[in-house]
MIVODREN-95199 format. One record per atom (N, C-alpha, C): y, z, x; residue in three letters; residue number from 1. Coordinates in nm, 4 decimals, decimal comma, padded with zeros to 6 digits, always signed. Layout:
N
+----------+----------+----------+-----+-----+
:        v :        w :        u :  aa :   i :
+----------+----------+----------+-----+-----+
:        Y :        Z :        X : Ala : NUM :
...
+----------+----------+----------+-----+-----+
//
This chain:
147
+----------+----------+----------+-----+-----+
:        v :        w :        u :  aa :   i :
+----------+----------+----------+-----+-----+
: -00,6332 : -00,2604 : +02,0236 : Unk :   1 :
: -00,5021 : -00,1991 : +02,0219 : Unk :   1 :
: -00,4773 : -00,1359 : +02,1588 : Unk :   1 :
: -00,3847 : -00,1854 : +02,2054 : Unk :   2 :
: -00,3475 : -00,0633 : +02,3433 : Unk :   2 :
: -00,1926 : +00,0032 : +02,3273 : Unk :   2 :
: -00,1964 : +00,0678 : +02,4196 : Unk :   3 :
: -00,0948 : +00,1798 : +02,4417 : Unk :   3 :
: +00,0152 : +00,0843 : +02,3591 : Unk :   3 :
: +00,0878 : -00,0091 : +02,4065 : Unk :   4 :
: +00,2126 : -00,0685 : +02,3259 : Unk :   4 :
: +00,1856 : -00,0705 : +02,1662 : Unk :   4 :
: +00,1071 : -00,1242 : +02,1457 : Unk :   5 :
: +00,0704 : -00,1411 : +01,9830 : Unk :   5 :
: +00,0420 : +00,0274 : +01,9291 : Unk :   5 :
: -00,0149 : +00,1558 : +02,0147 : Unk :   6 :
: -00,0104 : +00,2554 : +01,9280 : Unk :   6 :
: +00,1703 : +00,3096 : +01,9469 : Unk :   6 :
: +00,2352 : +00,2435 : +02,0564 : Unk :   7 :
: +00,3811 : +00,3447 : +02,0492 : Unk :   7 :
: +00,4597 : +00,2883 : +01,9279 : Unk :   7 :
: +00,4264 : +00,1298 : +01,8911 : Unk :   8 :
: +00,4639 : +00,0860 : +01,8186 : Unk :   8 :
: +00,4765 : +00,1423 : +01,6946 : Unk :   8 :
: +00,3713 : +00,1707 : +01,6828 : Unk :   9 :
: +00,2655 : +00,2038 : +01,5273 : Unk :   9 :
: +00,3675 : +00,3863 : +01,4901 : Unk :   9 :
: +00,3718 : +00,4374 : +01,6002 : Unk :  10 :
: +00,3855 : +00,5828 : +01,5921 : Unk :  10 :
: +00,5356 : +00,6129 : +01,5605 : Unk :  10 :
: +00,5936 : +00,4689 : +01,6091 : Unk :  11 :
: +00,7562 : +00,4958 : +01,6245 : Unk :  11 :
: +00,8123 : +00,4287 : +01,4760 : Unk :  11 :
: +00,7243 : +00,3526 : +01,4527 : Unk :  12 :
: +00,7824 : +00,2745 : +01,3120 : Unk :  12 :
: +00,7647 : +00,3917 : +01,1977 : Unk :  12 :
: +00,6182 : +00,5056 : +01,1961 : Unk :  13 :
: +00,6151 : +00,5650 : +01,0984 : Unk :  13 :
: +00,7655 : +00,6614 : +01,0431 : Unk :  13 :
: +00,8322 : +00,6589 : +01,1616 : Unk :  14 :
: +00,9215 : +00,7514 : +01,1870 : Unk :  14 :
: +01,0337 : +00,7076 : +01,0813 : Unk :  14 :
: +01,0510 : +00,5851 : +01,0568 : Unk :  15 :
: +01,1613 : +00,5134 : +00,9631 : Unk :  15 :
: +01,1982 : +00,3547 : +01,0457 : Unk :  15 :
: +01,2590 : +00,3043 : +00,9777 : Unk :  16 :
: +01,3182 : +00,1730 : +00,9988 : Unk :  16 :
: +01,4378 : +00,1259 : +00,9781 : Unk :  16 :
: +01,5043 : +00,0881 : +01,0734 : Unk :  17 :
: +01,6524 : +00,1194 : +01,0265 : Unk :  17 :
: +01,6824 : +00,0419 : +00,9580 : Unk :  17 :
: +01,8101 : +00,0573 : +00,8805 : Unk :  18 :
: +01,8516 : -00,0481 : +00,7598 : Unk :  18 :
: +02,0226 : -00,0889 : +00,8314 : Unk :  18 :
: +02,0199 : -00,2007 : +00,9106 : Unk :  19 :
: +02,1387 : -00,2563 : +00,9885 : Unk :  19 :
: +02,0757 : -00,4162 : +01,0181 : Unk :  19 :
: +02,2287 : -00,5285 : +01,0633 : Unk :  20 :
: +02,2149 : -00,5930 : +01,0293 : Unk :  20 :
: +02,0842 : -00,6783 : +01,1429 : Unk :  20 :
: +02,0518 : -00,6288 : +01,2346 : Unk :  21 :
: +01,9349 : -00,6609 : +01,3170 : Unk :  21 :
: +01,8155 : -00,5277 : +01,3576 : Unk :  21 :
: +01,7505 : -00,5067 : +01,2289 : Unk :  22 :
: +01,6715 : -00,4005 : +01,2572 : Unk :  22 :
: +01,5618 : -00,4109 : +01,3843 : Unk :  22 :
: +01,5119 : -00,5498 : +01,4316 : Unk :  23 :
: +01,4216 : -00,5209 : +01,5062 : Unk :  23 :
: +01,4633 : -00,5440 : +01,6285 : Unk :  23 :
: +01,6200 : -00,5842 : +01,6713 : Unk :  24 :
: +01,6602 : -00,5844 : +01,7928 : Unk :  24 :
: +01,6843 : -00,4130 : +01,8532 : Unk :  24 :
: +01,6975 : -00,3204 : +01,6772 : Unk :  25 :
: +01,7259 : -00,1670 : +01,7446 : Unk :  25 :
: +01,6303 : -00,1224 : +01,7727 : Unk :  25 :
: +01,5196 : -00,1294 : +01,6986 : Unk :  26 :
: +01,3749 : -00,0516 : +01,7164 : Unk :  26 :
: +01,3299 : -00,1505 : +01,8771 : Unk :  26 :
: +01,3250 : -00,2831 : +01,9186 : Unk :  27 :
: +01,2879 : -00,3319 : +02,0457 : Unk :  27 :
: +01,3952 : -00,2429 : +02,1082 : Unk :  27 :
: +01,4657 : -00,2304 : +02,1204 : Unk :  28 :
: +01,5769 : -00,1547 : +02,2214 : Unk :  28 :
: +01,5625 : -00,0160 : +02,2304 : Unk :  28 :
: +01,5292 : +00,0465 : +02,1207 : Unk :  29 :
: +01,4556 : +00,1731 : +02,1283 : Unk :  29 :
: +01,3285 : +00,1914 : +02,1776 : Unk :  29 :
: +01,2321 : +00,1132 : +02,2020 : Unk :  30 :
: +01,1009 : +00,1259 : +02,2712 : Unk :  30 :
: +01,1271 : +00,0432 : +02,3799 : Unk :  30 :
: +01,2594 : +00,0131 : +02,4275 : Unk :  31 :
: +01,2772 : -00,0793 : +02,5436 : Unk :  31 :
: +01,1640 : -00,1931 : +02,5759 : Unk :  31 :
: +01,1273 : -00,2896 : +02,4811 : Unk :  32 :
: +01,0869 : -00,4413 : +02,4780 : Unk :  32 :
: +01,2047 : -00,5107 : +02,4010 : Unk :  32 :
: +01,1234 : -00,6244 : +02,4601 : Unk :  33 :
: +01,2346 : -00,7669 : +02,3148 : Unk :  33 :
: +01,2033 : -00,7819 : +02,2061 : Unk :  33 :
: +01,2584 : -00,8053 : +02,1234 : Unk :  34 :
: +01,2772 : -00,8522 : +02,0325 : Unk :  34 :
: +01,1340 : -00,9304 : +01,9479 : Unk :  34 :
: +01,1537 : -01,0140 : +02,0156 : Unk :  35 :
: +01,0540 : -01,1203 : +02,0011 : Unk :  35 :
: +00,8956 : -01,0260 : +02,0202 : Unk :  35 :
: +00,8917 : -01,0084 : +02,1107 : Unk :  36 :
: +00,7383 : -00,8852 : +02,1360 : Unk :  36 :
: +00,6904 : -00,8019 : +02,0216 : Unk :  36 :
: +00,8012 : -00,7350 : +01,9988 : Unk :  37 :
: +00,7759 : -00,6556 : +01,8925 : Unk :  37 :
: +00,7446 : -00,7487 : +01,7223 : Unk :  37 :
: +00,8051 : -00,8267 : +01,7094 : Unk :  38 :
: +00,7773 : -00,8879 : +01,6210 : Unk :  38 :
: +00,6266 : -00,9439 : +01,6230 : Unk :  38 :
: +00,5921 : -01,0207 : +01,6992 : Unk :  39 :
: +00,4706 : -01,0650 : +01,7525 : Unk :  39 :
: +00,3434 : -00,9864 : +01,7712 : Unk :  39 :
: +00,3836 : -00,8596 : +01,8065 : Unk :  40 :
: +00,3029 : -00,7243 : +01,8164 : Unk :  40 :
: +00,3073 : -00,7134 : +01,6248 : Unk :  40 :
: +00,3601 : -00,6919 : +01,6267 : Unk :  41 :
: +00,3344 : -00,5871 : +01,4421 : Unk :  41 :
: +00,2690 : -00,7167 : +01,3598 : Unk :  41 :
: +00,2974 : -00,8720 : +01,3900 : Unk :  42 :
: +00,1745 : -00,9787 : +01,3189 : Unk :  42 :
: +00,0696 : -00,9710 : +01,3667 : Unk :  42 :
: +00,0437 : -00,9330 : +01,4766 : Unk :  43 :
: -00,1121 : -00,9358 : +01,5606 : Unk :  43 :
: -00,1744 : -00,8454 : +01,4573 : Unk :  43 :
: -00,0788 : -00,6981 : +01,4695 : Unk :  44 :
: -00,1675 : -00,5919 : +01,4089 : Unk :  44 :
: -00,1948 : -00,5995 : +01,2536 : Unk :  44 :
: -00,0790 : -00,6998 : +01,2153 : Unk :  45 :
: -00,1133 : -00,7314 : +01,0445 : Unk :  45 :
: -00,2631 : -00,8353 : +01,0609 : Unk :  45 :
: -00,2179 : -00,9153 : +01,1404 : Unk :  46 :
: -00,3362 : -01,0314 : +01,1560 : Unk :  46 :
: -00,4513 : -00,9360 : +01,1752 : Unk :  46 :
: -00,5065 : -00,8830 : +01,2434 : Unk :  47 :
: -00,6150 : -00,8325 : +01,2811 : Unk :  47 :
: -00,6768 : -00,6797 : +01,1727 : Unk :  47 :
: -00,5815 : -00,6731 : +01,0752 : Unk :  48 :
: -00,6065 : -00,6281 : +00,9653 : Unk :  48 :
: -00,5865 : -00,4532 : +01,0379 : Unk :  48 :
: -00,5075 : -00,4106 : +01,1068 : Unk :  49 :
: -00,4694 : -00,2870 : +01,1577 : Unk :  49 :
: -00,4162 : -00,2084 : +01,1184 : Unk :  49 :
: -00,2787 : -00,2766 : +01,0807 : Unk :  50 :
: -00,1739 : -00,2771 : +00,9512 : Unk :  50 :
: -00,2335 : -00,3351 : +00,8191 : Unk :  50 :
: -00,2314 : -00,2809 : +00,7199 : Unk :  51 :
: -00,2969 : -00,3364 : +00,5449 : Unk :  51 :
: -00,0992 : -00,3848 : +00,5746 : Unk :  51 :
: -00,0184 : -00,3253 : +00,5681 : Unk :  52 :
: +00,0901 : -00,3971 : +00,5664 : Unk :  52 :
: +00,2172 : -00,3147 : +00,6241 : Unk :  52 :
: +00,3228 : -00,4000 : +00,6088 : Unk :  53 :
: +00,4458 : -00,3518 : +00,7114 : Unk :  53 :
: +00,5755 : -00,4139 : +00,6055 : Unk :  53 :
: +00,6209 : -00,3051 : +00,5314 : Unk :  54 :
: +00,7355 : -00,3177 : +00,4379 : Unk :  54 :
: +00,8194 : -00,2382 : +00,4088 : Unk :  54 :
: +00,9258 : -00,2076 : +00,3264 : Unk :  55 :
: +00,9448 : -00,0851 : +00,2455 : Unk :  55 :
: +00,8580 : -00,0095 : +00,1298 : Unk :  55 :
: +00,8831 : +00,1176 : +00,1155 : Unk :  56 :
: +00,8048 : +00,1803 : -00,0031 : Unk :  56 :
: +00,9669 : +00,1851 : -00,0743 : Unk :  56 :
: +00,9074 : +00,1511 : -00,2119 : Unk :  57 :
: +01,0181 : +00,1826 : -00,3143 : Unk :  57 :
: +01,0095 : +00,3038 : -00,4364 : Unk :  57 :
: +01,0910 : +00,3698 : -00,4706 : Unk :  58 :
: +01,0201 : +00,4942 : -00,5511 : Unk :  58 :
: +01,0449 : +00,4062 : -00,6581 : Unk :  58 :
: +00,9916 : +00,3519 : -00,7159 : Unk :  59 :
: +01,0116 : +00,2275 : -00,8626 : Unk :  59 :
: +01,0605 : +00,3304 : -00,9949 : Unk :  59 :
: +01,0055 : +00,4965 : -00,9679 : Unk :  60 :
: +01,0491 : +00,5449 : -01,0868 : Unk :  60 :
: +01,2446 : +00,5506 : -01,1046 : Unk :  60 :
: +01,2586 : +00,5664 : -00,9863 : Unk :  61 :
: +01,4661 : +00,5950 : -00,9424 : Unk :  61 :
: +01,4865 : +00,4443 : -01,0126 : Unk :  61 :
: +01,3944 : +00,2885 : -01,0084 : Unk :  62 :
: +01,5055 : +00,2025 : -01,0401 : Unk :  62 :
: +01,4595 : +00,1959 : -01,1990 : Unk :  62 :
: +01,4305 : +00,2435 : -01,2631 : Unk :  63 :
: +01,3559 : +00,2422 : -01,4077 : Unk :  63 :
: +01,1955 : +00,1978 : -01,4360 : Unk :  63 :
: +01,1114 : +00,1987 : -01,3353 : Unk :  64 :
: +01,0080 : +00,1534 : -01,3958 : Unk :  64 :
: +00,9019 : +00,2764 : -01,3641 : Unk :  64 :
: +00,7565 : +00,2603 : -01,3186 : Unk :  65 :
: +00,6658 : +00,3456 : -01,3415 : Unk :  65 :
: +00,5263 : +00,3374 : -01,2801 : Unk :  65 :
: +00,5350 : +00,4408 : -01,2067 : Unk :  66 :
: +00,3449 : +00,3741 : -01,1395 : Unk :  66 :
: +00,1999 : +00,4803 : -01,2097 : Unk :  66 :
: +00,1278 : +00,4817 : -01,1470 : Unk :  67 :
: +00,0783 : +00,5597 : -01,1863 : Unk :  67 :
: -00,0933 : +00,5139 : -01,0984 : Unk :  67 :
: -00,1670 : +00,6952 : -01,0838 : Unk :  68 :
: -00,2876 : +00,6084 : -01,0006 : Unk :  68 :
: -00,3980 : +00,6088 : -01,1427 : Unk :  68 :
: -00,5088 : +00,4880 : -01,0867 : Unk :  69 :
: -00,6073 : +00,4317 : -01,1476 : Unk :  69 :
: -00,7617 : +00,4899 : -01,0746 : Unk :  69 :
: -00,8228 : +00,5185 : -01,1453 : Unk :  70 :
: -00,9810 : +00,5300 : -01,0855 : Unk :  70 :
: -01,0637 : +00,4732 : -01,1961 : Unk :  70 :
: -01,1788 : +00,4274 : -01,1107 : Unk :  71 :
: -01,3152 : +00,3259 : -01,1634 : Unk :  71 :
: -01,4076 : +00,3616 : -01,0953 : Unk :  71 :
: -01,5089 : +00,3514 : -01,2337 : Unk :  72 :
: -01,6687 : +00,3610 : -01,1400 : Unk :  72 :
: -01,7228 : +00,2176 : -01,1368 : Unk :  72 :
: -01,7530 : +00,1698 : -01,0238 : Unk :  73 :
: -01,8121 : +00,0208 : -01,0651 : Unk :  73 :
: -01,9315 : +00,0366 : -00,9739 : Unk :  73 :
: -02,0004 : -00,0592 : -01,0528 : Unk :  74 :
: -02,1166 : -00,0654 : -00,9919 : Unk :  74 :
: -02,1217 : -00,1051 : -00,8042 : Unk :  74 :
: -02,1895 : -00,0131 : -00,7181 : Unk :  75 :
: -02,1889 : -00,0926 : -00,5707 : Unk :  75 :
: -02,1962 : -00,1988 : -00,5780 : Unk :  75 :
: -02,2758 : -00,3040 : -00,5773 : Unk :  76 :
: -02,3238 : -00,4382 : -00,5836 : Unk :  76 :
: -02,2026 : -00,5325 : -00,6612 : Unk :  76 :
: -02,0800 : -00,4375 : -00,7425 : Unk :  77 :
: -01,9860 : -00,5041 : -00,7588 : Unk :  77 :
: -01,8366 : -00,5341 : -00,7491 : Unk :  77 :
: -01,8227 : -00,4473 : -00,6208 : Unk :  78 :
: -01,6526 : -00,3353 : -00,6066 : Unk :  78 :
: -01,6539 : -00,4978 : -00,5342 : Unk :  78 :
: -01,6525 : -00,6157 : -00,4602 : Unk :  79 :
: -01,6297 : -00,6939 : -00,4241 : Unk :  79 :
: -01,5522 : -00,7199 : -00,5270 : Unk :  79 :
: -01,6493 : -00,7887 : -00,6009 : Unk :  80 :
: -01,5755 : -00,8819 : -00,7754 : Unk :  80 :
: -01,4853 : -00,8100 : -00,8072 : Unk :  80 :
: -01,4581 : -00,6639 : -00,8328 : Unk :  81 :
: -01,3911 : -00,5979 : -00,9020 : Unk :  81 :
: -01,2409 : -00,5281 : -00,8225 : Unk :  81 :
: -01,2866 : -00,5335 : -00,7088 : Unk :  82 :
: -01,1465 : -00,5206 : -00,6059 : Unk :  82 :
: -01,0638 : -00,6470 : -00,5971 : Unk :  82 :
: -01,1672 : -00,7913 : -00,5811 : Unk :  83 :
: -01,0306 : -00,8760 : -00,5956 : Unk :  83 :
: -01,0077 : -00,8744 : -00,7414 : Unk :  83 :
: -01,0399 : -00,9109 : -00,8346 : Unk :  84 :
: -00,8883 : -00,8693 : -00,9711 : Unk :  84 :
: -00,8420 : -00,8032 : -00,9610 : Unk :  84 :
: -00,8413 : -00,6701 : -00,9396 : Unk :  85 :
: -00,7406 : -00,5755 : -00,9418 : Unk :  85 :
: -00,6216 : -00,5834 : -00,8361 : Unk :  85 :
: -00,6511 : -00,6371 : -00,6923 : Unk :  86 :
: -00,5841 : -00,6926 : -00,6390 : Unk :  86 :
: -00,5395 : -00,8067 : -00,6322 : Unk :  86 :
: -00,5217 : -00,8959 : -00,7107 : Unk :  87 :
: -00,4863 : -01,0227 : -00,8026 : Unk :  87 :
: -00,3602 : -00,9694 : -00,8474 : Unk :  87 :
: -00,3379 : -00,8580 : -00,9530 : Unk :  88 :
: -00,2242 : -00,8340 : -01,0047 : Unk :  88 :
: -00,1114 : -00,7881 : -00,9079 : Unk :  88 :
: -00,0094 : -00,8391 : -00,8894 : Unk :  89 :
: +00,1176 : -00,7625 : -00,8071 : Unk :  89 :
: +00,1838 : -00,6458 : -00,8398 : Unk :  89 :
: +00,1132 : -00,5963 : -00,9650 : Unk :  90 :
: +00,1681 : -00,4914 : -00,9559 : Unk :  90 :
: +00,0861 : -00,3625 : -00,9012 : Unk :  90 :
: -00,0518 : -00,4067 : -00,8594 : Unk :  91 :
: -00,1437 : -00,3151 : -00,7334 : Unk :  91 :
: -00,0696 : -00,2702 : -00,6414 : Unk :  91 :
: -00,0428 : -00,1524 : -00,5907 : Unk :  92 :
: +00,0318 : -00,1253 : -00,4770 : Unk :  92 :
: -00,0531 : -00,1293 : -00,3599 : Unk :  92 :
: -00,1753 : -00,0239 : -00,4295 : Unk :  93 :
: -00,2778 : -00,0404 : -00,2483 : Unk :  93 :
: -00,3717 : +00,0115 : -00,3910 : Unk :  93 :
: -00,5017 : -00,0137 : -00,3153 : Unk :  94 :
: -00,6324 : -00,0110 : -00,3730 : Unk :  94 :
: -00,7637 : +00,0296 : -00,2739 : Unk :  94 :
: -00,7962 : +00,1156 : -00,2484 : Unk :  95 :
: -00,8732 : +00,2101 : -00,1998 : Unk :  95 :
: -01,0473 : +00,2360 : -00,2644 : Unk :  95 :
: -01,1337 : +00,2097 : -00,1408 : Unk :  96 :
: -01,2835 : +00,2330 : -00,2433 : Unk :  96 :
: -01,3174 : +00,3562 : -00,1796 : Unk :  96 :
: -01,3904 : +00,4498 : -00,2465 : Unk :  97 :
: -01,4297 : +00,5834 : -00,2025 : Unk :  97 :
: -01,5866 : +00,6315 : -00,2501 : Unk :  97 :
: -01,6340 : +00,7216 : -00,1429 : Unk :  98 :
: -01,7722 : +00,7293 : -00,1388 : Unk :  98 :
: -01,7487 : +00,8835 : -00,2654 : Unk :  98 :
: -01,7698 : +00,8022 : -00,3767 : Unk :  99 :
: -01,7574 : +00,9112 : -00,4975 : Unk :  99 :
: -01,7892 : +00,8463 : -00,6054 : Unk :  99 :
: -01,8418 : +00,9122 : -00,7711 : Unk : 100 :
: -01,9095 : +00,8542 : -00,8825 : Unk : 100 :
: -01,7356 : +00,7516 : -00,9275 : Unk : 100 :
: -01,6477 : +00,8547 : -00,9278 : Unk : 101 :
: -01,5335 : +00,7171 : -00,9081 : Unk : 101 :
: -01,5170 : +00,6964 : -00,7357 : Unk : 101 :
: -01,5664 : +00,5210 : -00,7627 : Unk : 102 :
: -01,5311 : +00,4775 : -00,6715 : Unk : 102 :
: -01,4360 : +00,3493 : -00,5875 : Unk : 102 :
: -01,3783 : +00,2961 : -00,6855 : Unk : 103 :
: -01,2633 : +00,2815 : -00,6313 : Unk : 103 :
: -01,1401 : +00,3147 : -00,7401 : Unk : 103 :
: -01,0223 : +00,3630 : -00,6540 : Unk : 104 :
: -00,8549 : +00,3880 : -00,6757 : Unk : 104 :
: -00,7712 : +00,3256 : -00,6318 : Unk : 104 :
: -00,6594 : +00,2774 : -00,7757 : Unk : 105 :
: -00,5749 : +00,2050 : -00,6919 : Unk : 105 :
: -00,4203 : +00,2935 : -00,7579 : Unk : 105 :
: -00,3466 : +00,2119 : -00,6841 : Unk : 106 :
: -00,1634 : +00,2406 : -00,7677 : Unk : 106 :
: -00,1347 : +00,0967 : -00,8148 : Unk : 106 :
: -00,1012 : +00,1626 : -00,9614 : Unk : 107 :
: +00,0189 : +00,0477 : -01,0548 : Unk : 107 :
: +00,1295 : +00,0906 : -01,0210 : Unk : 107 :
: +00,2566 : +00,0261 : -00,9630 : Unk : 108 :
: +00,3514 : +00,0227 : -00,9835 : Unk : 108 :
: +00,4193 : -00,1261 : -01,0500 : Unk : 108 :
: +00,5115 : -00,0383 : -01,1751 : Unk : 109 :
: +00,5587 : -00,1826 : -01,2401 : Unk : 109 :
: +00,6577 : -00,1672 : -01,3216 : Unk : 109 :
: +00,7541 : -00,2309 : -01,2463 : Unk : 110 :
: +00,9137 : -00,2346 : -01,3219 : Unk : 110 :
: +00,9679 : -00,2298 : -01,4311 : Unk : 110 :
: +00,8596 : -00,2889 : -01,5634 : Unk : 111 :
: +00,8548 : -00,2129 : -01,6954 : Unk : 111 :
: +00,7889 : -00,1174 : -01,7150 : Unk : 111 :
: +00,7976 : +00,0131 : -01,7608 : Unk : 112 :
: +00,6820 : +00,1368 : -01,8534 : Unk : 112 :
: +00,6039 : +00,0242 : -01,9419 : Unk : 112 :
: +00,6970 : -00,0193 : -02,0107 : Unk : 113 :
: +00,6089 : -00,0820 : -02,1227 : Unk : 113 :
: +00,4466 : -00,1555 : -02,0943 : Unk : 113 :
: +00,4592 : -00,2233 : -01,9584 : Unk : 114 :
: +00,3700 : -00,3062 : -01,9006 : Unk : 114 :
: +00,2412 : -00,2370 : -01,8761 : Unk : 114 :
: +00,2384 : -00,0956 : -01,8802 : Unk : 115 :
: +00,1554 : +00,0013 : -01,7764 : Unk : 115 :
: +00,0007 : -00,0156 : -01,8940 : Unk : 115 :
: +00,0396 : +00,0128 : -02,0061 : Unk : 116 :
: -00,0911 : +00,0070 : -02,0918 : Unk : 116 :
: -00,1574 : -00,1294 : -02,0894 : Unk : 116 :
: -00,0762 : -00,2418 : -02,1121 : Unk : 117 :
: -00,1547 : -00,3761 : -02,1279 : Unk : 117 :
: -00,2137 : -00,3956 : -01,9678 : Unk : 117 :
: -00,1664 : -00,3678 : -01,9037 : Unk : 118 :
: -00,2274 : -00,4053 : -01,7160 : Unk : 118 :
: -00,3172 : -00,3500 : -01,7125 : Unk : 118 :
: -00,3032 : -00,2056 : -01,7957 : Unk : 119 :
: -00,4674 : -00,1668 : -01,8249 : Unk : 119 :
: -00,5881 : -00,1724 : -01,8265 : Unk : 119 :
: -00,5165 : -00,2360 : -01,9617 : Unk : 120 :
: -00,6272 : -00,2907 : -02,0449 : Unk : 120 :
: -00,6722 : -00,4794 : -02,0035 : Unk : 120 :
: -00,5931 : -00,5064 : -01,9546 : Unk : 121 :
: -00,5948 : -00,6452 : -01,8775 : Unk : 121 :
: -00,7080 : -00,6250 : -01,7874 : Unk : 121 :
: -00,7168 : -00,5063 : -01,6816 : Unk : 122 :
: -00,7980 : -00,4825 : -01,5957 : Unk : 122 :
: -00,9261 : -00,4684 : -01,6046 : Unk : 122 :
: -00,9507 : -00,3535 : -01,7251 : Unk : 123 :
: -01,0707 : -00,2766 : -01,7508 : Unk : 123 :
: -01,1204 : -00,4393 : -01,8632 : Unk : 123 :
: -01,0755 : -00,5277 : -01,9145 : Unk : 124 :
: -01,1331 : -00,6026 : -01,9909 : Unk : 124 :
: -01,1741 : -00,7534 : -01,9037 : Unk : 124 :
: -01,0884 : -00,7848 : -01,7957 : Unk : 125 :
: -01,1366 : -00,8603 : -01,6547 : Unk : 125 :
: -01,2547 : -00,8224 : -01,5789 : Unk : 125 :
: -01,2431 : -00,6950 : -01,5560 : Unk : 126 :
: -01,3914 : -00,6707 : -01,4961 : Unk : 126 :
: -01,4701 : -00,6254 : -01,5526 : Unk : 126 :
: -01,4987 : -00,5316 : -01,6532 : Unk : 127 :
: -01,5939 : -00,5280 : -01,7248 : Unk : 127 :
: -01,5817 : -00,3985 : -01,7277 : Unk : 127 :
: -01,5238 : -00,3045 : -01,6564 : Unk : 128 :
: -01,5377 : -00,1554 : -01,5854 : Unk : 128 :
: -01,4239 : -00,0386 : -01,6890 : Unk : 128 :
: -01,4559 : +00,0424 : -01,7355 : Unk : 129 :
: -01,3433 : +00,1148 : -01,7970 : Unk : 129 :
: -01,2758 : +00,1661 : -01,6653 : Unk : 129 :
: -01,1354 : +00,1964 : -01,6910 : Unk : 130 :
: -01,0336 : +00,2226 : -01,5967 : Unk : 130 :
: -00,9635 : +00,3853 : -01,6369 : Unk : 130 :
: -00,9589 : +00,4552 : -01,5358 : Unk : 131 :
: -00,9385 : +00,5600 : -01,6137 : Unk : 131 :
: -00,7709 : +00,6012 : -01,5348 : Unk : 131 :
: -00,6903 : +00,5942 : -01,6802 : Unk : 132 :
: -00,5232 : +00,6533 : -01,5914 : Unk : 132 :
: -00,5041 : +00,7765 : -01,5392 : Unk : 132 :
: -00,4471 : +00,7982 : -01,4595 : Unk : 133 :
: -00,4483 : +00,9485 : -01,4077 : Unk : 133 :
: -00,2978 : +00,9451 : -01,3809 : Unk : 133 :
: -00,1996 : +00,9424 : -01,4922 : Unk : 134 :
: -00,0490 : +00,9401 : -01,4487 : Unk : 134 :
: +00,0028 : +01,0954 : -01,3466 : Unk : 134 :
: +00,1104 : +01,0742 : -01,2955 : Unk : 135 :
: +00,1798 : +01,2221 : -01,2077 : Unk : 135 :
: +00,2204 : +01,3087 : -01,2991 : Unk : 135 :
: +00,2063 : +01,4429 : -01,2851 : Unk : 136 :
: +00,2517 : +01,5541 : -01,3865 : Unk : 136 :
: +00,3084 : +01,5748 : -01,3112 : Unk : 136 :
: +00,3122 : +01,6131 : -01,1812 : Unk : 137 :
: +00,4460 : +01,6486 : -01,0985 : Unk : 137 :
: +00,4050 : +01,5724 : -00,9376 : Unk : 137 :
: +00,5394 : +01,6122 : -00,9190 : Unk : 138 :
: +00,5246 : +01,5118 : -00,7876 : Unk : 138 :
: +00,5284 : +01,6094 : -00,6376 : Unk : 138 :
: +00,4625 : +01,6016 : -00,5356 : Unk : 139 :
: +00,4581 : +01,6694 : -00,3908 : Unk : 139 :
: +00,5045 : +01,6013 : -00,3160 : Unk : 139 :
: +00,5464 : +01,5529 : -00,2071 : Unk : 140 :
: +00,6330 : +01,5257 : -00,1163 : Unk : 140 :
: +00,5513 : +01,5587 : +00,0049 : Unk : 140 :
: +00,4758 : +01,4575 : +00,1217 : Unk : 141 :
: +00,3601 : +01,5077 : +00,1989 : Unk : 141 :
: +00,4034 : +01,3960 : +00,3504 : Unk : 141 :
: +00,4889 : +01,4305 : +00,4072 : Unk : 142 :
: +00,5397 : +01,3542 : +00,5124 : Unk : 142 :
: +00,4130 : +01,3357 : +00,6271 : Unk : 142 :
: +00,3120 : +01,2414 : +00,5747 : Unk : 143 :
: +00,1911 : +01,2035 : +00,6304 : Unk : 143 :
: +00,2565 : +01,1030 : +00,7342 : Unk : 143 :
: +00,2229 : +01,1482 : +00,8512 : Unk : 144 :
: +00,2101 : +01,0155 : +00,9572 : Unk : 144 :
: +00,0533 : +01,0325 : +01,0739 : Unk : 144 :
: +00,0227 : +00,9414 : +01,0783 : Unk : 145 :
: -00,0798 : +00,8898 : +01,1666 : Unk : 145 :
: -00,0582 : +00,9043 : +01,2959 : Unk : 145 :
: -00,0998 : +00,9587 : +01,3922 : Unk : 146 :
: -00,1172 : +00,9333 : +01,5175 : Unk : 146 :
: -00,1856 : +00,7933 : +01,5375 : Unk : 146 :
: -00,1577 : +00,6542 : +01,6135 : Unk : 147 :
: -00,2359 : +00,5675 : +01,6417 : Unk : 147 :
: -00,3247 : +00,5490 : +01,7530 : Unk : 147 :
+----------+----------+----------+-----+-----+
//
């Protein structure tokens, strides 16, 4: 990564505009082309820098429902057990952590109804009980990264 790819990185956390050529404003705002910048933010997806480069949607505002997940799986098996869980599209991001639960992910999914069977879909695919940990209330934590 050099200097262009972290101004990149630092200026996108900031927002993204919603007009009818967003990346000709953001290249014009970091004064490159067009084309560069585009090319820059696949490198950094390619090279696995970026996990990804999209919108976040609050899914609860359009009627549906997320909620986070934790598992203890065996070391020797968070491989096997990270790809199913990341198999389903309704995984948002999926996270392994040096803890007795060790990996967490987010369901988000456009039906409520769906949230129990994806569940149970999960914890009966891998073998692992899944434990829900829905939001009782929500915080608001305007996290950005220095790159």
């Amino acid at each position: 990564m050099d200097a262009l790819d972290r101004t990149i990185i630092n200026h996108l956390q900031g927002g993204f505009p919603i007009c009818a050529d967003p990346f000709v404003q953001v290249a014009r705002e970091l004064g490159i082309d067009e084309d560069l910048l585009i090319n820059r933010i696949d490198s950094l997806l390619a090279a696995g820098v970026l996990s990804r480069f999209g919108p976040l949607y609050n899914v609860e505002q359009m009627g549906g429902n997320y909620t986070l997940v934790a598992m203890r799986v065996p070391a020797d098996d968070i491989e096997r057990v990270a790809g199913i869980i990341n198999s389903f599209p309704e995984v948002a991001h999926n996270y392994q952590r040096e803890h007795e639960f060790n990996i967490w992910f987010v369901l988000a999914m456009a039906n409520p109804e769906r949230k129990q069977q994806l569940l149970d879909t999960i914890a009966s695919s891998t073998g692992c009980p899944v434990y829900d940990m829905p939001k009782l209330r929500e915080f608001y934590v305007g996290l950005k990264f220095d790159a």
